[in-house]
Backbone as XML, in Angstrom:
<?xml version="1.0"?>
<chain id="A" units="angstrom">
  <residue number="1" name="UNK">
    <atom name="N" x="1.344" y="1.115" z="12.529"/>
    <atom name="CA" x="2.328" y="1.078" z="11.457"/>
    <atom name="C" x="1.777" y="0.202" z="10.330"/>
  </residue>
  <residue number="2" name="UNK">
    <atom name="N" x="1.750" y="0.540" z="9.522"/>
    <atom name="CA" x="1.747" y="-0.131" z="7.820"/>
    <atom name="C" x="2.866" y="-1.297" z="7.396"/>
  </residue>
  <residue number="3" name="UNK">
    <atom name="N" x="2.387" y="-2.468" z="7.171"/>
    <atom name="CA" x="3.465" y="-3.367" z="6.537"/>
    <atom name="C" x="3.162" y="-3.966" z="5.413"/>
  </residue>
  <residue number="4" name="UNK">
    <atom name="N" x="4.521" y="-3.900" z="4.734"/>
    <atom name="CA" x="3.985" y="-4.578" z="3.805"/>
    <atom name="C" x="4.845" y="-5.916" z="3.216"/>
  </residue>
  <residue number="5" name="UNK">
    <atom name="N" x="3.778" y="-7.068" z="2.727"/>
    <atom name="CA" x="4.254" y="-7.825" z="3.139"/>
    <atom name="C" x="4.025" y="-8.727" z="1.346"/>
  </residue>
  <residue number="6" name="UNK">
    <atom name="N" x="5.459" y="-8.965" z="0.987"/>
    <atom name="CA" x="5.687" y="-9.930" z="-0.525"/>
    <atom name="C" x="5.690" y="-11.218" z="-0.642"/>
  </residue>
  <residue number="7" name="UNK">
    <atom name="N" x="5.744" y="-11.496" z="-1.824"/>
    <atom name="CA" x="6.102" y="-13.069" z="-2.182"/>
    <atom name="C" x="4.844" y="-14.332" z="-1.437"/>
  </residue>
  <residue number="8" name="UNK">
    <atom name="N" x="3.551" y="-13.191" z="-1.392"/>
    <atom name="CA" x="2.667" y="-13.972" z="-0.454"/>
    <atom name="C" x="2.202" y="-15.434" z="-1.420"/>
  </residue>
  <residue number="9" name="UNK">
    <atom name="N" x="2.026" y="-16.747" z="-0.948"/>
    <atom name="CA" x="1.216" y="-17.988" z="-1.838"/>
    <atom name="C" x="-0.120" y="-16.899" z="-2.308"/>
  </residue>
  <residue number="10" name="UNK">
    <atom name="N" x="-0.198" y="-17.149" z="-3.546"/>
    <atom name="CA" x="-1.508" y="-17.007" z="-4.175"/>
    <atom name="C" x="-2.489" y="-17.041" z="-3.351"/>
  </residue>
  <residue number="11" name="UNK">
    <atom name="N" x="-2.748" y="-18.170" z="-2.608"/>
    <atom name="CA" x="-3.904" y="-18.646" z="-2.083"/>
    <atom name="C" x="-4.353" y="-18.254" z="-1.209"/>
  </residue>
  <residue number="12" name="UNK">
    <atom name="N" x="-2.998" y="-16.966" z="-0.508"/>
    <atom name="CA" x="-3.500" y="-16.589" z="1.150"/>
    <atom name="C" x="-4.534" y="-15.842" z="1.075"/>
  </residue>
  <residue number="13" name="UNK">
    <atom name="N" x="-5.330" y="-15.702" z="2.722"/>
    <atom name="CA" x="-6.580" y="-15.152" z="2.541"/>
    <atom name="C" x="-6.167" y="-13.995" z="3.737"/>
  </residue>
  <residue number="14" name="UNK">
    <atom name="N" x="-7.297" y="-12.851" z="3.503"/>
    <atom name="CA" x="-6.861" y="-11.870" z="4.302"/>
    <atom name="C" x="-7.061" y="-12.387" z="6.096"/>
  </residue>
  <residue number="15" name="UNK">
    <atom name="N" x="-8.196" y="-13.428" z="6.533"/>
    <atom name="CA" x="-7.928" y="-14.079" z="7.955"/>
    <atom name="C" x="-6.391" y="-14.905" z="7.931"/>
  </residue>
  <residue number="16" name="UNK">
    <atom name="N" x="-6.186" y="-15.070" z="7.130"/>
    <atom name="CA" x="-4.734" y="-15.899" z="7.545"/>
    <atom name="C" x="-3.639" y="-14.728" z="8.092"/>
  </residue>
  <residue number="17" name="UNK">
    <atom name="N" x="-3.744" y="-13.856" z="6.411"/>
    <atom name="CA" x="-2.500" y="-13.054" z="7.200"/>
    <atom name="C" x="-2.730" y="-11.956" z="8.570"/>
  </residue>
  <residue number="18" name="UNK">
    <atom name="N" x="-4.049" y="-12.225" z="9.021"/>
    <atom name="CA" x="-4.814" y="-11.176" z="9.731"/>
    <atom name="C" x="-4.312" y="-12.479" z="11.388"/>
  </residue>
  <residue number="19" name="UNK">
    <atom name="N" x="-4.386" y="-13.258" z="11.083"/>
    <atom name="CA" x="-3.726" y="-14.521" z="11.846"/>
    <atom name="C" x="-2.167" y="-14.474" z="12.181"/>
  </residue>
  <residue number="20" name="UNK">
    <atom name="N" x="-1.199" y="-14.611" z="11.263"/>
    <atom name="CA" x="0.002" y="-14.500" z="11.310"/>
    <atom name="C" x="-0.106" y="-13.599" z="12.174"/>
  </residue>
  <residue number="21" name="UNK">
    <atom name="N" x="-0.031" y="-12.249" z="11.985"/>
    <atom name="CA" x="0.595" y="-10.963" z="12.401"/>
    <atom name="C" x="-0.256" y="-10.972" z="13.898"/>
  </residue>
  <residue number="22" name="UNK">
    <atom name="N" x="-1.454" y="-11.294" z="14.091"/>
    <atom name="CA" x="-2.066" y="-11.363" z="15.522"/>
    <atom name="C" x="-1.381" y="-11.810" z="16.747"/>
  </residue>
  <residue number="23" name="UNK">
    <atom name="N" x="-0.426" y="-12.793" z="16.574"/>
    <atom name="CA" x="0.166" y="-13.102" z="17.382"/>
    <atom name="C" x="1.291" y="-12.227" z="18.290"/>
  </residue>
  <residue number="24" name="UNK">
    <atom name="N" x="1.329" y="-11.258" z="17.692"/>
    <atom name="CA" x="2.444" y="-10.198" z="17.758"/>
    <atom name="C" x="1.778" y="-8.738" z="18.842"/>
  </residue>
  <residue number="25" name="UNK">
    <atom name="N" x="0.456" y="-8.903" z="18.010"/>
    <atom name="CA" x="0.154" y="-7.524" z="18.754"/>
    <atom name="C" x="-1.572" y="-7.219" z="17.822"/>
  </residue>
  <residue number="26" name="UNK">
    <atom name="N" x="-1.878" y="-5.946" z="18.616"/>
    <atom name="CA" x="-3.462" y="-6.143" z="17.664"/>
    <atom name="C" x="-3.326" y="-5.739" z="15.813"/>
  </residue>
  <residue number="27" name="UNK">
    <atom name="N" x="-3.917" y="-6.270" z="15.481"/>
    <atom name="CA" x="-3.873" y="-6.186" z="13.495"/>
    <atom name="C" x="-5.408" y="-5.286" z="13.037"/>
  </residue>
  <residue number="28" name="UNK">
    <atom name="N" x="-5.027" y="-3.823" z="12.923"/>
    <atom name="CA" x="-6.076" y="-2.970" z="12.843"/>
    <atom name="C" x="-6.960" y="-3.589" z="11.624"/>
  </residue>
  <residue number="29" name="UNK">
    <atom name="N" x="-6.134" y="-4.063" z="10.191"/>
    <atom name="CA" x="-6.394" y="-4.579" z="9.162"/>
    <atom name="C" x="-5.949" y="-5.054" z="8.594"/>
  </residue>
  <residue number="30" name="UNK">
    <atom name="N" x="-5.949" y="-6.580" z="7.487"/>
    <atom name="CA" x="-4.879" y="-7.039" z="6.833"/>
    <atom name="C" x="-5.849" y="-7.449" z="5.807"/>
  </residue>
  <residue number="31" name="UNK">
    <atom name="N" x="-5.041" y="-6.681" z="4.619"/>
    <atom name="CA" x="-5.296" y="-6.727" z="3.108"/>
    <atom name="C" x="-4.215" y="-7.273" z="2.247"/>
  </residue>
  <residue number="32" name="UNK">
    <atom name="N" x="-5.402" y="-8.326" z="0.950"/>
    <atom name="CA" x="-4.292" y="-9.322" z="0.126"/>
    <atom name="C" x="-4.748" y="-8.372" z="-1.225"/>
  </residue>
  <residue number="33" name="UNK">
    <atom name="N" x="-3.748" y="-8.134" z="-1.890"/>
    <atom name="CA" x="-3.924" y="-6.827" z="-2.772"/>
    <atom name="C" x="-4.467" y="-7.738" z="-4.317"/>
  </residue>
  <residue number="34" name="UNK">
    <atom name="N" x="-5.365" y="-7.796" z="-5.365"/>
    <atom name="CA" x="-5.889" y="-8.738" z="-5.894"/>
    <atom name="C" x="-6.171" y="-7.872" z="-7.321"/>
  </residue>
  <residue number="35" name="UNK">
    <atom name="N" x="-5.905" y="-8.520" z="-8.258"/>
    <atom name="CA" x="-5.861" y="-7.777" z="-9.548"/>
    <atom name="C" x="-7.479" y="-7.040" z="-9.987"/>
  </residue>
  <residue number="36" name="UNK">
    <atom name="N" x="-7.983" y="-6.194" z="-10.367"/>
    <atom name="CA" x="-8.933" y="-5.757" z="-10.558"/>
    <atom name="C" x="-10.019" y="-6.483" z="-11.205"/>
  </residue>
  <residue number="37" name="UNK">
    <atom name="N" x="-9.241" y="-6.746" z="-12.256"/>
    <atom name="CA" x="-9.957" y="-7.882" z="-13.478"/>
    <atom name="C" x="-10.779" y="-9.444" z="-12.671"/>
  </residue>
  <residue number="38" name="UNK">
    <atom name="N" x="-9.412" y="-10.037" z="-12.531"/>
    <atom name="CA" x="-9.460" y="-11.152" z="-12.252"/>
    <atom name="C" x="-9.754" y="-11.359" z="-10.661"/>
  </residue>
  <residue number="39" name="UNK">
    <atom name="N" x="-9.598" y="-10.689" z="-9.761"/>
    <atom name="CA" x="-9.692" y="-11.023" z="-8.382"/>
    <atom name="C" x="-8.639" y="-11.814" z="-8.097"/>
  </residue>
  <residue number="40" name="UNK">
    <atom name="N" x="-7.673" y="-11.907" z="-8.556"/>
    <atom name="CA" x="-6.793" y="-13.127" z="-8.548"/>
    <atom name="C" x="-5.656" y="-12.239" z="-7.421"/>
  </residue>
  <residue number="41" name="UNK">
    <atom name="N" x="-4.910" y="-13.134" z="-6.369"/>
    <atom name="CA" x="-4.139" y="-12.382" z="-5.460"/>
    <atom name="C" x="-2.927" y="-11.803" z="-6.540"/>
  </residue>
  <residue number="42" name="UNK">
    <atom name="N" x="-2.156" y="-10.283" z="-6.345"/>
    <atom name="CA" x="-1.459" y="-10.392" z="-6.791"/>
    <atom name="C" x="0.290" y="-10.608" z="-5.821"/>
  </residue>
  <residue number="43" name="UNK">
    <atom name="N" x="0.243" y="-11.428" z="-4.930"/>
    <atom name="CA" x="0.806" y="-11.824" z="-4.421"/>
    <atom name="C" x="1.529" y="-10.721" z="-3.072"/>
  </residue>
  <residue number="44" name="UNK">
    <atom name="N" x="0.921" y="-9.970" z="-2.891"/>
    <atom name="CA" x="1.539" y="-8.844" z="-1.775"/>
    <atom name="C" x="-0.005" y="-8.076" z="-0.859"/>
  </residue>
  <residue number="45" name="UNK">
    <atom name="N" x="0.440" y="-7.969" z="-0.036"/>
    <atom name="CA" x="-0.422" y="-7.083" z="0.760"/>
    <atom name="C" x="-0.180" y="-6.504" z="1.629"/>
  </residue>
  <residue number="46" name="UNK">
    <atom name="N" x="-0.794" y="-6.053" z="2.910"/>
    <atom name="CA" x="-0.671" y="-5.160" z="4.205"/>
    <atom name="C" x="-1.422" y="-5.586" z="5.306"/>
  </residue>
  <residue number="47" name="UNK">
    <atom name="N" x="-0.628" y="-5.346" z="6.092"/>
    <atom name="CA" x="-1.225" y="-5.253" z="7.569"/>
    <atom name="C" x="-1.228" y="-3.913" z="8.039"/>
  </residue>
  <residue number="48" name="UNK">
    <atom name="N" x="-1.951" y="-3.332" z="9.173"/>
    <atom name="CA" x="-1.881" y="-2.159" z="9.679"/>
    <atom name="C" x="-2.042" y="-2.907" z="11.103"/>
  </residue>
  <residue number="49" name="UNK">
    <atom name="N" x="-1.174" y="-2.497" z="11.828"/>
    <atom name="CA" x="-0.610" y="-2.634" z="13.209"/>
    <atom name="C" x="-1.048" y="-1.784" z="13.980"/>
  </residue>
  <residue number="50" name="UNK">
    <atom name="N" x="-1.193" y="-1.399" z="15.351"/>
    <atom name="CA" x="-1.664" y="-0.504" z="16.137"/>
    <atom name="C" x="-0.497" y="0.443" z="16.839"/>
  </residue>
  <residue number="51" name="UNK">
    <atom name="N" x="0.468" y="-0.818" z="17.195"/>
    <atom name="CA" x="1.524" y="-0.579" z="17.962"/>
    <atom name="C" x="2.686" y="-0.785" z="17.489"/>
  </residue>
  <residue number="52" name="UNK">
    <atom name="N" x="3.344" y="0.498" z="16.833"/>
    <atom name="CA" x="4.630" y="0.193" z="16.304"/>
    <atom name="C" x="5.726" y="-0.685" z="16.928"/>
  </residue>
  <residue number="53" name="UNK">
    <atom name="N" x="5.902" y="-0.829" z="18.019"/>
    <atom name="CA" x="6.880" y="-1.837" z="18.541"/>
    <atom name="C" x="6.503" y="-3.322" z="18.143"/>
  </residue>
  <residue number="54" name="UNK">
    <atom name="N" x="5.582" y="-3.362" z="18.719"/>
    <atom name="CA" x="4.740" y="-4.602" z="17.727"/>
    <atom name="C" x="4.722" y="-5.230" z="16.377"/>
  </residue>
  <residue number="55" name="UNK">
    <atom name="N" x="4.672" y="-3.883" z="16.072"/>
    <atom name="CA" x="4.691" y="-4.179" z="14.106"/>
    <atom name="C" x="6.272" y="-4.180" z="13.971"/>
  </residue>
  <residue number="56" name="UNK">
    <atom name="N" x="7.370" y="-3.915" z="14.539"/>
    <atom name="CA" x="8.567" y="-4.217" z="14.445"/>
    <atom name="C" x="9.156" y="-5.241" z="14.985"/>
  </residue>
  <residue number="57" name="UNK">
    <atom name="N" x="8.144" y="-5.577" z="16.148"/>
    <atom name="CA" x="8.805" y="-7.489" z="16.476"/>
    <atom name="C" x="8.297" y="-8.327" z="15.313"/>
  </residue>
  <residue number="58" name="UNK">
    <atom name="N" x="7.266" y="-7.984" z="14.716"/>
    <atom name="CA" x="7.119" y="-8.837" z="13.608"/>
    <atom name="C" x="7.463" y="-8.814" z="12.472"/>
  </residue>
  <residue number="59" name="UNK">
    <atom name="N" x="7.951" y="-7.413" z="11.852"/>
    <atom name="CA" x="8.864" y="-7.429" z="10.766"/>
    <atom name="C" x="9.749" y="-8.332" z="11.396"/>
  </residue>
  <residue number="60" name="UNK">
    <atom name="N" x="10.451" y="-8.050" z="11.916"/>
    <atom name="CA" x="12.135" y="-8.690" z="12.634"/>
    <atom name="C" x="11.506" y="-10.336" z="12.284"/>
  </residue>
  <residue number="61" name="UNK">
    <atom name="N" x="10.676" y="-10.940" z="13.028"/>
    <atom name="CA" x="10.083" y="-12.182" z="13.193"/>
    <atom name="C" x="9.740" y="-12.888" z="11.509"/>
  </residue>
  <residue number="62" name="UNK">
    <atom name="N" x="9.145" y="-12.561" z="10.788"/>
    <atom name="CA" x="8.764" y="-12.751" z="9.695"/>
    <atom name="C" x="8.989" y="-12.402" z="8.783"/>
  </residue>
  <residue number="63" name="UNK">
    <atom name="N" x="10.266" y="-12.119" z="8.383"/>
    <atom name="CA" x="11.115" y="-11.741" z="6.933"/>
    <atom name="C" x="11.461" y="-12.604" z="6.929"/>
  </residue>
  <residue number="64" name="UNK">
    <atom name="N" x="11.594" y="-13.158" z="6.042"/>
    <atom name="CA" x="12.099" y="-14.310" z="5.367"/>
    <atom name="C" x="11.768" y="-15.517" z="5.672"/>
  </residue>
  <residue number="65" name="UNK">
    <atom name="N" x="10.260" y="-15.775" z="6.649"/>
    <atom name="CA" x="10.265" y="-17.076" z="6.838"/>
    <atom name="C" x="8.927" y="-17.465" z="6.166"/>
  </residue>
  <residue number="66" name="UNK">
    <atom name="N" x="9.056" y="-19.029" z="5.786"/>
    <atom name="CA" x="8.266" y="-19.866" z="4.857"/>
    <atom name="C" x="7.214" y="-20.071" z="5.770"/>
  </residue>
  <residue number="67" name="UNK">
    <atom name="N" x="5.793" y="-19.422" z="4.749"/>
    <atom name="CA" x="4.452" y="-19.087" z="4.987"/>
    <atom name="C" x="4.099" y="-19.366" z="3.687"/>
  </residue>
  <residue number="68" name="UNK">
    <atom name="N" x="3.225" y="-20.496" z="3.638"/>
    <atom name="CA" x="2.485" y="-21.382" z="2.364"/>
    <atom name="C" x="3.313" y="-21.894" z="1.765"/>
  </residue>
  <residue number="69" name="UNK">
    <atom name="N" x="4.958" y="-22.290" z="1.718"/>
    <atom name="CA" x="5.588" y="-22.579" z="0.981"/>
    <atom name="C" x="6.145" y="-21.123" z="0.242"/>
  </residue>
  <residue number="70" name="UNK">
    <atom name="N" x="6.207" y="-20.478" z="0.587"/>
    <atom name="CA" x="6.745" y="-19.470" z="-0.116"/>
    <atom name="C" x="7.687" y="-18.398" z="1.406"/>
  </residue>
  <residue number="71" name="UNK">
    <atom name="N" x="8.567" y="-17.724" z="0.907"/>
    <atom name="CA" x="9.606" y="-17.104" z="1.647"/>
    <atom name="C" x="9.120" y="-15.427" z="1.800"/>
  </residue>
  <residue number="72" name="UNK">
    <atom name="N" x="8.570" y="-15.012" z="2.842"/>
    <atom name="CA" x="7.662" y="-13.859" z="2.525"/>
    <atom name="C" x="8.901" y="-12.902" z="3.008"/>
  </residue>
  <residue number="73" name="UNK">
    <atom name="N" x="8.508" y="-11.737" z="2.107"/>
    <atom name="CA" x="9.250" y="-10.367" z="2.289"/>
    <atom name="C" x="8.064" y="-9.222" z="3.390"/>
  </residue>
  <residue number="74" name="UNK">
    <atom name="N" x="9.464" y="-8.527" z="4.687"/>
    <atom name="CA" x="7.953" y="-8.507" z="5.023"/>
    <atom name="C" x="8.872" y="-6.788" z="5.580"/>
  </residue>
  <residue number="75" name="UNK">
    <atom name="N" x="8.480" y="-5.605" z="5.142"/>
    <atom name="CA" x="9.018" y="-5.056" z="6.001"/>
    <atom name="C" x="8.029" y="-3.460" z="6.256"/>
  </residue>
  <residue number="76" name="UNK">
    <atom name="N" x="8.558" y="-2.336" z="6.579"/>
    <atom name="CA" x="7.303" y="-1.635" z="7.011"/>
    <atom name="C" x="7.089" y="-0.618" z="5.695"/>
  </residue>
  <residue number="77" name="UNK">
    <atom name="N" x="5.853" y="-0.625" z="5.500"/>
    <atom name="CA" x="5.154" y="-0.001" z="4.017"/>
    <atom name="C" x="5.804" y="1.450" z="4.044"/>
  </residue>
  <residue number="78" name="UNK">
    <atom name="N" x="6.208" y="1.909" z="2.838"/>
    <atom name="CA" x="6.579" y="3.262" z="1.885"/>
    <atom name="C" x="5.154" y="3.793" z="1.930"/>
  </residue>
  <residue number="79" name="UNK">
    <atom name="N" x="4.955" y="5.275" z="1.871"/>
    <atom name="CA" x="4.449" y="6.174" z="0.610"/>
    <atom name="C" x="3.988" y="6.065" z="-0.122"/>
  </residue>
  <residue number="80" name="UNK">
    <atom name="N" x="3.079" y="5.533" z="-1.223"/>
    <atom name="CA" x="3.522" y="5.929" z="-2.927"/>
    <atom name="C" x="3.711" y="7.161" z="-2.530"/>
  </residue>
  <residue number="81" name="UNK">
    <atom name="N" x="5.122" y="6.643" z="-3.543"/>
    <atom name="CA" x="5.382" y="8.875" z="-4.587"/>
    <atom name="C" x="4.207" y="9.097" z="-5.321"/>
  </residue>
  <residue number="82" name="UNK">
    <atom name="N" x="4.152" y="10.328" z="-5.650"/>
    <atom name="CA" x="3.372" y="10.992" z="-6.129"/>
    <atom name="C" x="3.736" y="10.812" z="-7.440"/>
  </residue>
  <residue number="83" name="UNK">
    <atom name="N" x="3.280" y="10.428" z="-8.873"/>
    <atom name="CA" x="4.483" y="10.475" z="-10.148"/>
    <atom name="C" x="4.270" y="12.080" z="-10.652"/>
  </residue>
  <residue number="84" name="UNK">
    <atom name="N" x="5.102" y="12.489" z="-10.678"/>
    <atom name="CA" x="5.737" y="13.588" z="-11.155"/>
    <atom name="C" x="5.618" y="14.036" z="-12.522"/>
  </residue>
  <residue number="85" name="UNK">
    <atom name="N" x="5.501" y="13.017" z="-13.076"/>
    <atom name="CA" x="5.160" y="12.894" z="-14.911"/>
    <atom name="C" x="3.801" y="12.640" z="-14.995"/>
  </residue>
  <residue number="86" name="UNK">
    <atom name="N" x="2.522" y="12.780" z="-13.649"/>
    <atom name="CA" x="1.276" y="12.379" z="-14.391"/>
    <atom name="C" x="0.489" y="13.157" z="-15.362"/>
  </residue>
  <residue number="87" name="UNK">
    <atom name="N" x="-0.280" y="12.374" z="-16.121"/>
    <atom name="CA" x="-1.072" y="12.987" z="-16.915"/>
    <atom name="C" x="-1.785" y="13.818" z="-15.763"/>
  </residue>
  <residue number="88" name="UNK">
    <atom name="N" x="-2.114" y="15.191" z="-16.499"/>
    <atom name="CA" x="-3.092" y="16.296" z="-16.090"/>
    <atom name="C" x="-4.425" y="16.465" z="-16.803"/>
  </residue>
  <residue number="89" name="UNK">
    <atom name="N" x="-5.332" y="16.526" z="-16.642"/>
    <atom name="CA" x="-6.093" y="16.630" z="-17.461"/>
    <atom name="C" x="-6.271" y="18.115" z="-18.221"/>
  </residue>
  <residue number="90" name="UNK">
    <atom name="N" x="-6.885" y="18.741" z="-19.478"/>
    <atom name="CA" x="-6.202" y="19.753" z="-19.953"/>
    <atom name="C" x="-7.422" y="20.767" z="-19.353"/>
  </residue>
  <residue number="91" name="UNK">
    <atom name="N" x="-6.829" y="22.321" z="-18.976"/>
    <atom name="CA" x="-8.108" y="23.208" z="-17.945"/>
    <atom name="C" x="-9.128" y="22.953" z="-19.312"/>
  </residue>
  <residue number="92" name="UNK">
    <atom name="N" x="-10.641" y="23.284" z="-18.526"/>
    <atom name="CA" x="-11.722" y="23.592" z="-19.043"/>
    <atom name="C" x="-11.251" y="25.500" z="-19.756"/>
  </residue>
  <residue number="93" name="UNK">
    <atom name="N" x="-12.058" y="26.116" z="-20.560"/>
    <atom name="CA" x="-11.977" y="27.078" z="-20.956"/>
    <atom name="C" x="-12.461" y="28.027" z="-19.685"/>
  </residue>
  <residue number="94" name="UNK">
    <atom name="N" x="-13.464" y="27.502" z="-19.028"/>
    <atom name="CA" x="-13.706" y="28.109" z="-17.234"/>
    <atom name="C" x="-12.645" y="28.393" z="-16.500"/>
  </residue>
  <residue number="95" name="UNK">
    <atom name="N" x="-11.911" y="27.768" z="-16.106"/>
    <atom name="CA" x="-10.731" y="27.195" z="-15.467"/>
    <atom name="C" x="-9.688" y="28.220" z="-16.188"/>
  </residue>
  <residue number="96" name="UNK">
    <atom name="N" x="-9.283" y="28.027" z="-17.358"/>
    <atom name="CA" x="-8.634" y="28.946" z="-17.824"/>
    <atom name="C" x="-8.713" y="30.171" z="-18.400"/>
  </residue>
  <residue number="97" name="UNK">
    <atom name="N" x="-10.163" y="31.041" z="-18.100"/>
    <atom name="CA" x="-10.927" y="32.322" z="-18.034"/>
    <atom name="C" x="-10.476" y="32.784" z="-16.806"/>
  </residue>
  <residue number="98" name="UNK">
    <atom name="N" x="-10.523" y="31.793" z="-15.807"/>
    <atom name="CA" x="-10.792" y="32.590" z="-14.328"/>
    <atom name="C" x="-9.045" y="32.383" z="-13.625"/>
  </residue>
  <residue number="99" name="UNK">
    <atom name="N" x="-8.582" y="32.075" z="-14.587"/>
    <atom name="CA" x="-6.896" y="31.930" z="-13.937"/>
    <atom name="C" x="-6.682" y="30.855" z="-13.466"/>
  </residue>
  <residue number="100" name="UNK">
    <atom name="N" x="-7.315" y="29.954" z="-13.236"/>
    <atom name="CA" x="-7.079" y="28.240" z="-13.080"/>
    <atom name="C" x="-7.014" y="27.050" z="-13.211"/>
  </residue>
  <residue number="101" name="UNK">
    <atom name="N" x="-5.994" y="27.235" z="-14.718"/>
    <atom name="CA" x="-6.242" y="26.780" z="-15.399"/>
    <atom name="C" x="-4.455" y="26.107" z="-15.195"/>
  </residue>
  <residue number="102" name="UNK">
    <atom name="N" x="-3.594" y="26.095" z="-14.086"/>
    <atom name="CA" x="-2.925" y="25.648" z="-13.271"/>
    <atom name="C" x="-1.136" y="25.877" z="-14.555"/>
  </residue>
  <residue number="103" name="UNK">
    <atom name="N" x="-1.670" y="27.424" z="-14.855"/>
    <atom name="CA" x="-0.283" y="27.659" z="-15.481"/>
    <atom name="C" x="0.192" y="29.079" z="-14.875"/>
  </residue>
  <residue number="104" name="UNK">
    <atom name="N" x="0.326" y="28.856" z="-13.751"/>
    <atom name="CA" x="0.935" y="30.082" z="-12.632"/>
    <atom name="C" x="0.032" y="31.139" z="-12.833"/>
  </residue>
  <residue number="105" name="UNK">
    <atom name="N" x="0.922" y="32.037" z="-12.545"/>
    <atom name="CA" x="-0.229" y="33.597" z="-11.930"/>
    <atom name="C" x="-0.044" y="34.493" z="-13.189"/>
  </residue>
  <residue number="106" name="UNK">
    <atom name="N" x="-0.968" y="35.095" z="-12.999"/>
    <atom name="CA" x="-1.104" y="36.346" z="-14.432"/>
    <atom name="C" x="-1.036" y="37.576" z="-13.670"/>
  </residue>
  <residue number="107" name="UNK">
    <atom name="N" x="-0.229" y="38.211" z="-14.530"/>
    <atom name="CA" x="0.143" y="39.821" z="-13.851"/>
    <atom name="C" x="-0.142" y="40.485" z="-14.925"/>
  </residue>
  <residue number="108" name="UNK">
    <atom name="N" x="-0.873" y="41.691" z="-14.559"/>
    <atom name="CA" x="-1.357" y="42.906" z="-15.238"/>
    <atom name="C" x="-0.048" y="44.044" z="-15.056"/>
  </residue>
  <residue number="109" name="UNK">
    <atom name="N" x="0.725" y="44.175" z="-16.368"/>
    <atom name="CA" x="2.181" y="45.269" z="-15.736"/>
    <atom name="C" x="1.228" y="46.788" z="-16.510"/>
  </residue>
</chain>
């Protein structure tokens, strides 16, 4: 199971939170999510759990309790949606020669 986990101190490192959650059950991976630019934490990340029961004694266990001084949000990771409004890029003249140019089907009446 996927968790994901908020309000992390700046400072945490991925062995810490790879620490926390160990105690619970095995921690396939734990990632501190970090701005591109800067490397700087942006305060949230994930664990990946092996054993969902596991990864649910520790949600239950660790919502809301103070880790670095800070009150972590911790519960089991979403999806991203897909956005619905993304930019497309516009077909090549190829693409839209050969019908795939992703504006439905062409019928010959």
């Amino acid at each position: 199971m996927n968790i994901f986990i908020g309000n992390l101190n700046f400072q945490t490192t991925e062995p810490q939170l790879h620490q926390l959650f160990a105690s619970f059950g095995t921690v396939t991976t734990a990632k501190v999510i970090r701005d591109e630019q800067s490397g700087r934490s942006r305060g949230f990340g994930f664990v990946e759990m092996e054993d969902d029961t596991a990864a649910r004694a520790a949600i239950t266990a660790l919502h809301n309790m103070n880790f670095m001084d800070r009150f972590l949000t911790v519960n089991e990771a979403r999806s991203k949606p897909r956005a619905s409004g993304a930019y497309k890029r516009p077909a090549t003249s190829e693409q839209f020669h050969s019908g795939d140019a992703g504006l439905g089907e062409h019928r010959d009446n």
